[in-house]
Phi, psi and omega in degrees: 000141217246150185289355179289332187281327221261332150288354165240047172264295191301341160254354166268348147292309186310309156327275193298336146332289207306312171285353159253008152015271195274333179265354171294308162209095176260035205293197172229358158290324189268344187289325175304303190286313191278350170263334158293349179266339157299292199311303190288352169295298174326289183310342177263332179286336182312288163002301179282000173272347174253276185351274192310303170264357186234002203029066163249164205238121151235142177266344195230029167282000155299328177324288186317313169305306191299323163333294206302282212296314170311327168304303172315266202312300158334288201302320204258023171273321206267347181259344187119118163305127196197148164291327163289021172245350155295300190283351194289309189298308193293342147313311205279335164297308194322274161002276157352282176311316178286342178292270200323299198295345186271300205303305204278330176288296192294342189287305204230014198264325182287350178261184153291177184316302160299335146309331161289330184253007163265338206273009169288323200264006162271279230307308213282326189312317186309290198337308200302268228281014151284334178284328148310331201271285171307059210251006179252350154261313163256006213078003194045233180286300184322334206081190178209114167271146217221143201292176153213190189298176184309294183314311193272032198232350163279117177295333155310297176319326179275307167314295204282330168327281152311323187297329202281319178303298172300033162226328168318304188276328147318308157296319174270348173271320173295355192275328204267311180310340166265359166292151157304350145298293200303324190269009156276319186289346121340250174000293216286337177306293187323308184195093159339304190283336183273351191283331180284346191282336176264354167102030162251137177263126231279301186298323205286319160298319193295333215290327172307321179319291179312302186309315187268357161247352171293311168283293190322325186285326193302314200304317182294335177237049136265321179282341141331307168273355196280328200275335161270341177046047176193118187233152195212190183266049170259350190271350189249006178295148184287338166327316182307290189325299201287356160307285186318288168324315157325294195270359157271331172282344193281330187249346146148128201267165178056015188218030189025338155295334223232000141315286176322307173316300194284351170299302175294318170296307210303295181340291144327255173353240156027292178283316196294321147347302154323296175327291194302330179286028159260344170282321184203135170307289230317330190266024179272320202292027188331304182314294164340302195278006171310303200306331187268012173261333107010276189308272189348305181303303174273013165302313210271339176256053205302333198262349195086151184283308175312289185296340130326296180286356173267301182334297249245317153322305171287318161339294178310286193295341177282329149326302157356283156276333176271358182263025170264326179296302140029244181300303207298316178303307185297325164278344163275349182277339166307299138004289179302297196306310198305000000 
């Protein structure tokens, strides 16, 4: 059975755990987490279409998250909680988002790399200090809170909500990682100069990348303010960036389980940490034990913990396969003697 079956064997179990959940345990402290563990899953694969698969380094993808929630939290503050002023605002981040990642993919994607990840982290910082600036829309720093729909105000309803999106956008982003795009943009990761050498243009791909991980990001973060039913300029913060970037290396870059994954620990973390520091200040300090959970990781994983475990499979089975020719030769000279 080849690892592609056996992942998505692994993930349609893993779906079906997550759904049966809420009948497990339906307390609203663990459904919040486990509905912030969807969201951020979407946002760290958004992440991984540029890292993992196209190798752009961003500094600044939180914009595109911060787009989704403000766009959300406006639209349904000044149009009316509805469901049809949710999907409208969550169009309308796409949308946004995709303006912004195209303006921004054409500025600097035609320079080196690293230029792109700074002229990312200027784009979110400008955004950060328009939303502070800009206090007859946003509020500035305080923020603002805002109705959302009926339905959604039941946390169960809102979990499977997220779940469903994150299992959308897994899909439909392996569908696209597995196009004749996704797989040039693979190519231009490995090696830029020979794929343009083969007559692609280059830029136009990377900018498509960008652009399919920029609505994805949006999208994660309208489902992000539906759960706080409140937004503020924390969404344009580089913490947002380095979370996503965080939970793709941990759970493995290029392989969208390993987004999920990483979500689910960092997250997991995170509140348990939260728990703990009601016991000892010291676990007020979490980033440190992010950094040494981080250092662990790539000691023991190099690769993302997925991407260790797929390395560490094709091993196996390539052991596999070479002792079944082996064993076969060796059993037909038993034949012969015989």
């Amino acid at each position: 059975m080849g690892t592609s079956k056996i992942g998505t064997i692994w993930f349609v179990v893993f779906v079906a755990g997550l759904a049966a959940l809420p009948f497990v345990n339906d307390s609203r402290s663990f459904l919040i987490l486990m509905t912030q563990i969807c969201i951020f899953a979407v946002f760290a694969m958004s992440y991984d279409i540029l890292l993992g698969f196209t190798g752009i380094v961003s500094f600044g993808h939180c914009m595109f998250f911060g787009i989704g929630a403000y766009t959300s939290g406006i639209m349904l503050e000044r149009l009316g909680a509805s469901i049809g002023t949710l999907l409208l605002s969550a169009l309308a981040g796409v949308l946004l988002s995709a303006l912004l990642s195209y303006i921004v993919g054409m500025l600097s994607l035609r320079l080196k790399s690293h230029f792109y990840a700074m002229l990312t982290l200027a784009f979110s910082g400008l955004l950060l200090v328009l939303a502070e600036k800009w206090r007859s829309l946003t509020n500035g720093n305080d923020g603002f809170t805002f109705p959302i729909p009926s339905v959604m105000k039941d946390r169960t309803v809102l979990y499977f909500t997220a779940l469903a999106v994150m299992v959308a956008m897994f899909l439909l982003l392996r569908r696209f990682t597995h196009s004749p795009v996704g797989r040039v943009l693979l190519a231009i990761r490995e090696n830029e100069q020979r794929t343009e050498s083969l007559g692609y243009e280059i830029v136009h791909y990377k900018v498509f990348a960008t652009i399919v991980a920029g609505m994805a990001a949006s999208i994660s973060g309208s489902l992000y303010v539906l759960t706080l039913r409140f937004v503020n300029t924390t969404v344009f913060g580089m913490d947002m960036t380095l979370n996503a970037l965080l939970m793709t290396i941990i759970g493995g870059v290029g392989t969208l389980y390993g987004a999920i994954l990483g979500a689910s620990i960092i997250e997991w973390a995170h509140h348990g940490l939260s728990e703990l520091a009601k016991f000892h200040p010291i676990f007020e300090r979490w980033i440190i034990f992010f950094g040494l959970l981080y250092i662990v990781v790539v000691l023991l994983f190099p690769a993302g913990i997925v991407g260790t475990l797929r390395l560490w499979w094709l091993k196996r089975r390539g052991r596999r396969l070479e002792r079944q020719p082996e064993a076969e030769s060796n059993a037909l000279r038993k034949e012969e003697t015989g």
